[in-house]
TORLUMVEX-194446 format. One line per 2 residues: for each residue x, y, z of C-alpha. Coordinates in steps of 0.5 Angstrom, whole numbers. Layout:
X Y Z | ...
This chain:
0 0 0 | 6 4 1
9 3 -5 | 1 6 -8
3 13 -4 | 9 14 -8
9 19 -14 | 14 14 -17
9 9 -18 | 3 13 -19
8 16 -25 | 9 9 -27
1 7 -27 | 0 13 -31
5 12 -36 | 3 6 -38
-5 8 -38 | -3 12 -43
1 7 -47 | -4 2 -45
-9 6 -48 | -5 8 -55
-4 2 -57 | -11 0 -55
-13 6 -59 | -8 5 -65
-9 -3 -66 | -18 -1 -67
-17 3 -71 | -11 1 -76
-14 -6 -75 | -21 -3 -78
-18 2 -83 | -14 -4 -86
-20 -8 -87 | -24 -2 -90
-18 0 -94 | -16 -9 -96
-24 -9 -98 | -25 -3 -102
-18 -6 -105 | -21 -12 -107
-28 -9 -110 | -24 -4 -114
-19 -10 -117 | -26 -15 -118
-29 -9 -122 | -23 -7 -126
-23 -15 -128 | -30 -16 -129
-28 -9 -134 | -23 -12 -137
-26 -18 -139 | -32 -15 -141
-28 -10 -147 | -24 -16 -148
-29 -20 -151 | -35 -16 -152
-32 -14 -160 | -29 -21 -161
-36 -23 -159 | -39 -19 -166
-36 -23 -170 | -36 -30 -167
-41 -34 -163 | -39 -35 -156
-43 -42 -155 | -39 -48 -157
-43 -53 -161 | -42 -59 -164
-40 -58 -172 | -46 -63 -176
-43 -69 -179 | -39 -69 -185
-45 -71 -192 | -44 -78 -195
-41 -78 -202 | -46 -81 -205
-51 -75 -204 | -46 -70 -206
-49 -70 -213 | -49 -63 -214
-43 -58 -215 | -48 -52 -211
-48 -56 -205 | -41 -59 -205
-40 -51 -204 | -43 -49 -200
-41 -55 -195 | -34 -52 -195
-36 -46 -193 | -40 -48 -187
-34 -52 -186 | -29 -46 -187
-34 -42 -183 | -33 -46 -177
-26 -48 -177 | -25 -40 -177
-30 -39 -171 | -27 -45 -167
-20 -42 -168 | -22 -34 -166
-26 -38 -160 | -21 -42 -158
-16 -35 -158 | -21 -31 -153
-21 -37 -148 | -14 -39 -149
-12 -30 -148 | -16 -30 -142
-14 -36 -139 | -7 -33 -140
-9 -27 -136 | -12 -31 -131
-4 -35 -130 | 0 -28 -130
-5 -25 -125 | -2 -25 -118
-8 -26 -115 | -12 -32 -114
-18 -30 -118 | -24 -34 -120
-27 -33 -127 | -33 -35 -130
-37 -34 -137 | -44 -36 -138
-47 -34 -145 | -54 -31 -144
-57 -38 -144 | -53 -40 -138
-49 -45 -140 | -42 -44 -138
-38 -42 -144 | -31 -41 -139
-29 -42 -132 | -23 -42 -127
-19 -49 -127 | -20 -47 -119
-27 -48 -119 | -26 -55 -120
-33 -58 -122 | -36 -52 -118
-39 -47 -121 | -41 -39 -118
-49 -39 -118 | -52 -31 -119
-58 -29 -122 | -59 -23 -120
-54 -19 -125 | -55 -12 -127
-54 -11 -135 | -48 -7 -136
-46 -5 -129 | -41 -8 -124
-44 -11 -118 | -41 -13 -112
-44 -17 -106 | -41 -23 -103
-44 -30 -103 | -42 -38 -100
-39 -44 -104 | -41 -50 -104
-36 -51 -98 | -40 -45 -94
-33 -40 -97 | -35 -33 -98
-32 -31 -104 | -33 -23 -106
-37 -23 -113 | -36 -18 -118
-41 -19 -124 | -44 -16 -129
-47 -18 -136 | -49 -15 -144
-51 -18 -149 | -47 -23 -151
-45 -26 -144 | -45 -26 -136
-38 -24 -133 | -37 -28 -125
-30 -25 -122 | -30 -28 -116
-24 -28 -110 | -24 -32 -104
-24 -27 -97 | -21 -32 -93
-14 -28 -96 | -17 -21 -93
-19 -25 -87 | -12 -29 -86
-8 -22 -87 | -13 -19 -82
-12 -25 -77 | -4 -24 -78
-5 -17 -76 | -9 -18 -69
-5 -23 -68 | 1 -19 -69
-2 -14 -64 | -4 -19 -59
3 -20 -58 | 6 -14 -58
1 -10 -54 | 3 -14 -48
11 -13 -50 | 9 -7 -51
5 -6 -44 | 12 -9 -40
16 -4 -43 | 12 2 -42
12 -1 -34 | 19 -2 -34
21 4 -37 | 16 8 -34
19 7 -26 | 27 8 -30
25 14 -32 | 20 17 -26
26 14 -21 | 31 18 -25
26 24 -26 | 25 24 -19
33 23 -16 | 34 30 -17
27 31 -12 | 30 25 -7
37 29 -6 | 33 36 -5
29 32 1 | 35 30 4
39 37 3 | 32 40 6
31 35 12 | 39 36 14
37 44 14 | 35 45 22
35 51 26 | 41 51 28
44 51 21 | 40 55 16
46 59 13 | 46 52 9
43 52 2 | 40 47 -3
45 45 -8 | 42 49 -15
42 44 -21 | 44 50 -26
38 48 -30 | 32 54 -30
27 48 -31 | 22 46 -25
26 43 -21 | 32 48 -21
25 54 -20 | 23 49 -14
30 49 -11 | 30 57 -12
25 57 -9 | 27 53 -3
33 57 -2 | 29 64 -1
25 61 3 | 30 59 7
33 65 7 | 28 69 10
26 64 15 | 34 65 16
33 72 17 | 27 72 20
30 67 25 | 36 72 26
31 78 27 | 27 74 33
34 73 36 | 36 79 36
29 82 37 | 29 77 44
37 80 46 | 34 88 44
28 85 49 | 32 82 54
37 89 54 | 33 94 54
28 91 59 | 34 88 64
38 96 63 | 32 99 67
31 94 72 | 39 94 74
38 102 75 | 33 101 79
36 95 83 | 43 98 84
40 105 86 | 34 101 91
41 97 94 | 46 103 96
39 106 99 | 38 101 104
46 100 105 | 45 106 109
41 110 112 | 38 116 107
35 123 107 | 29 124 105
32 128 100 | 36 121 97
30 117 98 | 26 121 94
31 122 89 | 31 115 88
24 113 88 | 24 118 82
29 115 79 | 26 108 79
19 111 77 | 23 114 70
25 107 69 | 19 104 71
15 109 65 | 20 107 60
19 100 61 | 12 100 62
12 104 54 | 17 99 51
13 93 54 | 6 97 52
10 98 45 | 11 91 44
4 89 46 | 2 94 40
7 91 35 | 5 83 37
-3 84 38 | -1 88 30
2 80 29 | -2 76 31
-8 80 28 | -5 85 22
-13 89 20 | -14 94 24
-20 93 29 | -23 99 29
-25 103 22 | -28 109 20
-28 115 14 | -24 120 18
-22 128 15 | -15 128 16
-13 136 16 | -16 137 23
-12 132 26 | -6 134 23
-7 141 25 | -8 138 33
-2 133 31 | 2 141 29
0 144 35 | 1 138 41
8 137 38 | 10 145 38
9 144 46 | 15 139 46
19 142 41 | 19 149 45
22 145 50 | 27 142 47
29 150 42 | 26 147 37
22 151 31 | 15 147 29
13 148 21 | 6 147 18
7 146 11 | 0 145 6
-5 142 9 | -9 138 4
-16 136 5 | -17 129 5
-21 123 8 | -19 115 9
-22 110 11 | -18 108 17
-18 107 25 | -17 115 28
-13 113 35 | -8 109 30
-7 115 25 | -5 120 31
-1 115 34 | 3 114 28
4 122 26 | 5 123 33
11 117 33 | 15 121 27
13 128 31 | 16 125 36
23 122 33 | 24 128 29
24 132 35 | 28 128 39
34 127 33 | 34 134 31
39 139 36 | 37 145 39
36 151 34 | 34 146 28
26 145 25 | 22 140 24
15 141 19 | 9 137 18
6 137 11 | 0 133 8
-1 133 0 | -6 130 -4
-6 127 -11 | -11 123 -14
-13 117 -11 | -7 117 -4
-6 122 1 | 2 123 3
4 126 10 | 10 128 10
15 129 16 | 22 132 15
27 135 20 | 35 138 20
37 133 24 | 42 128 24
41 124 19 | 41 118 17
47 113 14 | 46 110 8
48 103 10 | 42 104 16
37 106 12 | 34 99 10
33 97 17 | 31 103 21
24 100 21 | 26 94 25
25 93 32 | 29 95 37
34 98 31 | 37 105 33
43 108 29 | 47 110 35
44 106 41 | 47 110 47
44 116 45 | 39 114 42
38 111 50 | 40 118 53
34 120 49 | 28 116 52
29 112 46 | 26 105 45
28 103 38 | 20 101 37
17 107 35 | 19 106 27
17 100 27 | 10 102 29
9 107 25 | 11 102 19
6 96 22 | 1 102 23
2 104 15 | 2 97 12
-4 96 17 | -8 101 13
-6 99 6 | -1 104 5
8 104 6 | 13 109 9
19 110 6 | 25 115 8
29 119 5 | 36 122 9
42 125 8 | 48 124 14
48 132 18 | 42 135 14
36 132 16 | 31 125 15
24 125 11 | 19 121 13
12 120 8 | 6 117 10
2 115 4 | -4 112 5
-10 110 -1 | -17 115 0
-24 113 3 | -27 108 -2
-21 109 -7 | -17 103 -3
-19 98 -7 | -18 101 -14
């Protein structure tokens, strides 16, 4: 029952099914055309034999009588007393000495013909009485019995011998005489028999080969598909920097391979991004929970002021908000995995959120010297979740604020076009490196990590705004330039026009 799973075998059953039934197929129909063809053969040899024969003897026939008959016997000398009858009883003996002779001709030419024919043919000749006038030395005794014979037009049919023989019958008859050609089926029958017996006995030889073959060239098909098994069950987590060896060949099995390949080349990357995930996870989480622990422990080495108490219970609370917003970050990026369509959706007017956005963010630049610019405004709408929307303009607010230094600027623009809307949020910062740029959107990924820590940083915000994006069938992108500032555009598809 196995064996039945396997491809090999199915491949090989298959195969021979279809030989199987070609032949099948093939042998039905060569072996009915070739019958077809081999009497249509025979019907139009009769018929010109039976022509032949008819314009043979149709023009002699005008001058000689084709029936034989017994010459009258000779006159006795004694009643020869006239001149005038002794004249006229050698020109009737003339007459039939020259009509035997003509008659013997025909007959003798026919039968030479009969001989230099290849074929087994019978004729026979009756005159319009019936009587026989020539046969076939084959017919022995026998004869060929048809009345129903057409006048000067060819018939055939088939009719039994005394022996119970088909014979194929080609007759017709005018007004000198009845032309039988007849040939015995049991010729074309034989050729036939031969034919499907030859059939009979290649078609199983033919059966076994297709079977034998079959299984060779599904094994060998399939060899390159067995290698390709083993390569990928060798293929583990711990090892996934190993590839399938590709065969060169750009045929299915080398686009499977590919395929593999890349396949494990992101399970490769994204087995690297959830480790390295777990370790920024693990860092980030443990650096406020040995602050606090290193603080609370020289508290209560030694008696404190309350000043000093305070000063650590305020130390410990910055800390315990940094790790509630990175814990809270990523809940927002895990509920954004295991569910990617935003839960809450709704046709929102953007420009009144930009402008609230504009005016919160110029709050928290003034506090840190830095200038706020409104750019264009567009009006436009989009079908998303509104709490979502702010989070992810206040995150690129928030990330440009922190990254520009002190006298820089920061602008907020919004830009409509035909069926998307573009919220762009550019800065004077620091820039970004080149060689950074494709991985800013990572979790915890940040260009300079002390930093980027010193400022409150978690590393998540750009990889909610990307999840945040993506959710609402938009894309972010980033243009930077190191020492002269980042953009970061938004775009999003309009109400009604996402699916378009």
């Amino acid at each position: 029952m196995k064996l039945l799973h396997s491809i090999r075998a199915k491949l090989t059953i298959a195969y021979t099914l279809l030989v199987g039934v070609t032949l099948l197929g093939f042998g039905v129909t060569s072996y009915y055309y070739t019958q077809e063809k081999l009497f249509a053969s025979l019907d139009y040899s009769l018929s010109n034999e039976v022509i032949w024969l008819k314009d043979f003897i149709e023009p002699k026939a005008k001058r000689v009588r084709l029936k034989k008959q017994k010459l009258p016997a000779p006159i006795p000398p004694q009643m020869r007393d006239e001149s005038k009858k002794v004249r006229r009883k050698n020109e009737i003996e003339v007459a039939q000495e020259d009509s035997t002779a003509v008659f013997d001709q025909i007959w003798n030419q026919i039968y030479e013909h009969t001989l230099l024919s290849p074929k087994k043919q019978i004729i026979q000749i009756r005159d319009r009485n019936g009587d026989i006038l020539y046969k076939s030395y084959s017919l022995g005794k026998e004869d060929i019995s048809f009345e129903d014979i057409p006048y000067n037009i060819t018939k055939l049919v088939t009719v039994f011998d005394s022996k119970g023989q088909s014979l194929r019958l080609a007759v017709t008859q005018n007004a000198y005489a009845k032309i039988y050609v007849a040939y015995p089926e049991a010729e074309v029958t034989e050729v036939l028999s031969n034919l499907f017996s030859i059939f009979i006995l290649l078609v199983p030889a033919a059966l076994a080969l297709s079977v034998l073959g079959g299984w060779f060239l599904a094994s060998r098909s399939l060899r390159p598909v067995d290698n390709v098994t083993r390569a990928a069950r060798a293929i583990t987590a711990q090892n996934l920097d190993k590839r399938i060896d590709h065969t060169g060949v750009d045929d299915e099995l080398g686009r499977l391979v590919s395929t593999f390949n890349e396949m494990i080349g992101r399970l490769q990357s994204s087995f690297q991004q959830i480790r390295q995930f777990s370790a920024d996870a693990s860092h980030e989480l443990r650096t406020p929970l040995t602050i606090m622990r290193g603080e609370v422990e020289l508290a209560l080495r030694s008696k404190q002021t309350t000043e000093e108490y305070r000063r650590v219970l305020a130390s410990a609370l910055d800390e315990i908000l940094r790790m509630t917003s990175i814990i809270e970050s990523l809940l927002t990026l895990a509920k954004g995995d295991l569910n990617p369509v935003a839960p809450m959706r709704e046709d929102i007017k953007l420009r009144p959120v930009i402008h609230e956005l504009y005016e919160d963010s110029t709050m928290l630049a003034q506090s840190r010297q830095i200038i706020m610019l409104l750019g264009t405004v567009d009006e436009a709408t989009v079908t998303a979740d509104p709490i979502r929307i702010r989070q992810m303009v206040l995150n690129l607010l928030d990330n440009a604020i922190k990254y520009t230094p002190p006298g820089g600027t920061v602008g907020l623009s919004m830009r409509r076009q035909a069926a998307t809307v573009t919220i762009v949020v550019e800065d004077t910062g620091f820039g970004i490196p080149e060689e950074h740029q494709e991985k800013i959107f990572d979790r915890f990924y940040r260009v300079d990590k002390g930093r980027s820590r010193e400022m409150g940083g978690t590393g998540l915000g750009l990889a909610i705004v990307k999840w945040i994006a993506e959710t609402h069938g938009g894309t972010v992108t980033l243009q930077s330039e190191p020492g002269k500032g980042s953009v970061f555009s938004v775009i999003l598809p309009l109400a009604g026009l996402k699916d378009a």
